[in-house]
VEXKEDREN-521556 format. One line per 4 residues: number of its first residue (from 1); their letters; for each residue z, x, y of C-alpha. Coordinates in steps of 0.5 Angstrom, whole numbers, plus 500, padded with zeros to 3 digits. Each point is the difference from the previous one (the first is absolute). Layout:
N
NUM> A> Z/X/Y; ... $
//
This chain:
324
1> XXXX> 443/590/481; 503/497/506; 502/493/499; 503/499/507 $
5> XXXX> 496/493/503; 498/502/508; 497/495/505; 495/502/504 $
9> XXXX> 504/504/505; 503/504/494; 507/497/501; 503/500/493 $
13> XXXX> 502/492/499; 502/502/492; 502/505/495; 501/497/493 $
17> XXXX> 493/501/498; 495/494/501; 503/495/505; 501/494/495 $
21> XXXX> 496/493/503; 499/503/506; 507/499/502; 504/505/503 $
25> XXXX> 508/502/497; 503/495/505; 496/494/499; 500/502/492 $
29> XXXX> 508/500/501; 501/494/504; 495/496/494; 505/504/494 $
33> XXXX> 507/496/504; 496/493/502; 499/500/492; 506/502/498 $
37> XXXX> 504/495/505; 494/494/498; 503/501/492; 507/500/503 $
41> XXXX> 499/493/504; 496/498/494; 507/501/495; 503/496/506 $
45> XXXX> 495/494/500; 499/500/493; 508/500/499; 500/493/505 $
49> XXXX> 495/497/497; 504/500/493; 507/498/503; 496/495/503 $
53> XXXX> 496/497/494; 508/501/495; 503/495/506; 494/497/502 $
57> XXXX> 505/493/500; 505/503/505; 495/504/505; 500/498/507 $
61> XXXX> 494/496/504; 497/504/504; 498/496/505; 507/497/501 $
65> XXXX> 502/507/501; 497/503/504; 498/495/506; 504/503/506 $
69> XXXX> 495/501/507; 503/503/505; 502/496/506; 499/494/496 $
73> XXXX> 506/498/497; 500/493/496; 493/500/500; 499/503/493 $
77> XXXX> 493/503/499; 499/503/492; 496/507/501; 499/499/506 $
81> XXXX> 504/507/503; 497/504/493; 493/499/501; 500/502/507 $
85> XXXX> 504/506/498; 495/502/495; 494/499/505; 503/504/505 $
89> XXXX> 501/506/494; 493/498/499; 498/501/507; 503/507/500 $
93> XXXX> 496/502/495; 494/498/503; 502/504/506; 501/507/496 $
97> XXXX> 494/499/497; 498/500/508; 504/506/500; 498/503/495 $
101> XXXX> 492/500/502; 501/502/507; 503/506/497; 494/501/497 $
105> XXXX> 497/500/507; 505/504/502; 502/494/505; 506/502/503 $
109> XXXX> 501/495/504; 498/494/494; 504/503/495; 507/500/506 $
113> XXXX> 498/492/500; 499/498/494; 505/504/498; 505/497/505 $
117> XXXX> 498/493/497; 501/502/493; 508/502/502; 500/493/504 $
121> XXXX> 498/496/493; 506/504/495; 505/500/505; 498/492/501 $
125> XXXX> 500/500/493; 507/503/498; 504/496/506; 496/494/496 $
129> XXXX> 504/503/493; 507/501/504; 500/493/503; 497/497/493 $
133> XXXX> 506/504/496; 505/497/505; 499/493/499; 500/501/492 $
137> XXXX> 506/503/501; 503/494/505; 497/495/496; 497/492/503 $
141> XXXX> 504/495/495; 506/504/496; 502/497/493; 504/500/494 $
145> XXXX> 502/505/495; 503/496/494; 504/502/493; 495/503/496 $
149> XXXX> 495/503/505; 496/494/502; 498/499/508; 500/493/503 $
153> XXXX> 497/498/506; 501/493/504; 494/497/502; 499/492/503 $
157> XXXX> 497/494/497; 493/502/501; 501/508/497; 501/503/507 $
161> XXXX> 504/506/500; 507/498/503; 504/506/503; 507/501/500 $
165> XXXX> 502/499/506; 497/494/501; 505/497/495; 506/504/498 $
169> XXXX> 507/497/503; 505/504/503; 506/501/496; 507/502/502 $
173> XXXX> 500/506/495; 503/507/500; 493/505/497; 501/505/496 $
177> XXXX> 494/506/499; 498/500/493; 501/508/498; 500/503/493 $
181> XXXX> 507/500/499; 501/493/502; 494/497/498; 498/496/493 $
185> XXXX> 496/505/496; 500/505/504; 496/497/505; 500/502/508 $
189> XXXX> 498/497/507; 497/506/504; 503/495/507; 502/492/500 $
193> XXXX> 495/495/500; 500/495/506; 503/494/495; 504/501/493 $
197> XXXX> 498/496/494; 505/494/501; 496/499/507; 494/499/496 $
201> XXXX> 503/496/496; 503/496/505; 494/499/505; 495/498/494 $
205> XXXX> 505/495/498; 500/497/507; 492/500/500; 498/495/494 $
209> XXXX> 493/501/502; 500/508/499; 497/502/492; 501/507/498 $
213> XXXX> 494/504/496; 500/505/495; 496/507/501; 497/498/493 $
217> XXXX> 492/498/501; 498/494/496; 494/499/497; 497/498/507 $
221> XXXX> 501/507/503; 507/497/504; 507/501/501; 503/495/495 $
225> XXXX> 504/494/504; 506/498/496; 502/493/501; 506/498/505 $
229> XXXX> 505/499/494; 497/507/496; 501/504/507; 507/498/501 $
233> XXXX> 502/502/493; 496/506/502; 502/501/506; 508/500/496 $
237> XXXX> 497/507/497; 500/504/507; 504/506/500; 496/503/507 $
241> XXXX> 496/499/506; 494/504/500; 497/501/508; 493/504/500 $
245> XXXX> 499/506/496; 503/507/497; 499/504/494; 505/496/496 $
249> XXXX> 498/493/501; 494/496/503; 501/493/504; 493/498/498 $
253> XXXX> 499/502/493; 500/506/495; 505/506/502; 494/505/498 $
257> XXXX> 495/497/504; 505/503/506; 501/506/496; 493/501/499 $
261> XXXX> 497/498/508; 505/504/504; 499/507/495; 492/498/499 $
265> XXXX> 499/498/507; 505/505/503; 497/506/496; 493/498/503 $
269> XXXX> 503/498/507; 503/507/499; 492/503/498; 498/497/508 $
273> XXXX> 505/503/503; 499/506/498; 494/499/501; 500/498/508 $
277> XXXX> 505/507/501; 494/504/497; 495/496/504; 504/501/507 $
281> XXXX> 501/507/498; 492/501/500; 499/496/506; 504/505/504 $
285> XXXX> 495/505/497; 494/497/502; 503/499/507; 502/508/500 $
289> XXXX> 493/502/498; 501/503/493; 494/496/496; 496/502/506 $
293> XXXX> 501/507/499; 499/500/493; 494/497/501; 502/495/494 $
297> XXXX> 504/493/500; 500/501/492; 509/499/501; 498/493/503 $
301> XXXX> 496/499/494; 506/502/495; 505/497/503; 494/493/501 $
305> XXXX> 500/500/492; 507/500/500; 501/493/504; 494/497/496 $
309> XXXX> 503/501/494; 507/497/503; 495/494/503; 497/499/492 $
313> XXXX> 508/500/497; 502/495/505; 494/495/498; 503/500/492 $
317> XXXX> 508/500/504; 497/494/504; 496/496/493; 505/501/495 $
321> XXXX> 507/499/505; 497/494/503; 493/497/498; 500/499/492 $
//
């Protein structure tokens, strides 16, 4: 008995036997991979979310964190930059929905705009990671590494977060980069900070109105503000400066939440990239004629499961980094 599914015109669309939920073998590969890359973020996330809750005491705030705005500089808006980042990537899903559906119609020229606008969307929103990745790196305020690992911040009289360069002194020191083989427990630099320990010390001796705050959260959900006494006996304990983010140390709280937000943002950023690679190839492809001539847009459709997918992952990327 042939087992071999034709369509109407007797083209041959599937020769295993019967064709399974009507899907053909690439659409059916393409859900195998989205399914296997789902549980992959999925181990990710849930990994996260356990270091979160072992060192919930030490993690960072998110809305202190991320509140850079392009071309408003000082005017920190928490969010702000992440939610517009997250509805383009929205939109652009809603635009290869578009795509896809006139390819349904055999709609050359919708699937070439819509097509295009999605392209747009994902190349907005990789350089939108990028410059995030950036100023996380750079860092806003700077702080203090002490002894034991613990990190200080500088904070004003009304809790407001002081940056380094607005009162560390200027000393006339000779510095020296902290490497491995010079450094106390083997401890190393990657460059020299803009201020050493003792202009910390000696600037915030200087401002008797600056108070520094741990990166423990009391039971008000805040960073804990030591007193003026308790700050310079803490401030005493200071062995490195600590300016923006690495995967060794972190100036706005726990070292694994960097850990976690370039590997996991960074894996996702890469599934988006690739993504837009794909999406361009296929745009060219369309502009040649190709899907017309096989009267089927059923690529379109496979590479739109694709940035759906990727769409979806960033919603539980976006709930769990910056929302909970």
């Amino acid at each position: 008995m042939d087992t071999v599914a034709t369509k109407n015109s007797g083209e041959k669309i599937w020769g295993g036997g019967n064709e399974p939920m009507g899907a053909s073998y690439g659409k059916l590969m393409m859900w195998f991979f989205i399914v296997s890359d789902a549980l992959t973020f999925s181990g990710f996330l849930a990994a996260y979310g356990f270091s979160r809750f072992k060192f919930i005491e030490t993690w960072p705030l998110a809305d202190e964190v991320f509140t850079h705005v392009p071309f408003m500089h000082g005017n920190p808006q928490p969010m702000l930059y992440v939610a517009f980042m997250t509805f383009i990537l929205i939109f652009s899903s809603v635009t290869m929905v578009l795509a896809v559906d006139a390819g349904h119609q055999l709609n050359k020229k919708k699937v070439t705009i819509y097509l295009f606008l999605t392209i747009i969307g994902g190349l907005i929103f990789v350089g939108s990671q990028a410059w995030e990745w950036k100023n996380f790196i750079k860092g806003e305020y700077g702080a203090i590494e002490t002894k034991g690992g613990s990190l200080l911040q500088f904070v004003d009289k009304d809790g407001k977060r002081v940056a380094l360069a607005e009162f560390a002194a200027t000393l006339p020191e000779e510095r020296e980069q902290l490497t491995r083989s010079k450094g106390r427990w083997f401890m190393d630099e990657p460059s020299l900070p803009e201020y050493s320990v003792a202009e910390v010390q000696a600037g915030f001796k200087a401002h008797p109105d600056l108070l520094i705050r741990t990166e423990v959260i009391n039971a008000q959900k805040q960073k804990t503000i030591l007193s003026r006494k308790e700050s310079e006996l803490r401030l005493q304990q200071a062995t490195l400066v600590v300016e923006g983010a690495n995967l060794t140390r972190n100036e706005y709280g726990s070292k694994l939440f960097a850990d976690f937000f370039f590997f996991i943002t960074g894996f996702h950023g890469f599934h988006v990239f690739s993504g837009v690679i794909i999406n361009i190839i296929i745009f060219f492809n369309v502009l040649l004629g190709t899907y017309e001539k096989r009267k089927s847009y059923e690529m379109v459709e496979k590479v739109g499961l694709y940035w759906h997918f990727v769409d979806l992952v960033w919603v539980f990327v976006f709930t769990v980094f910056y929302l909970v």
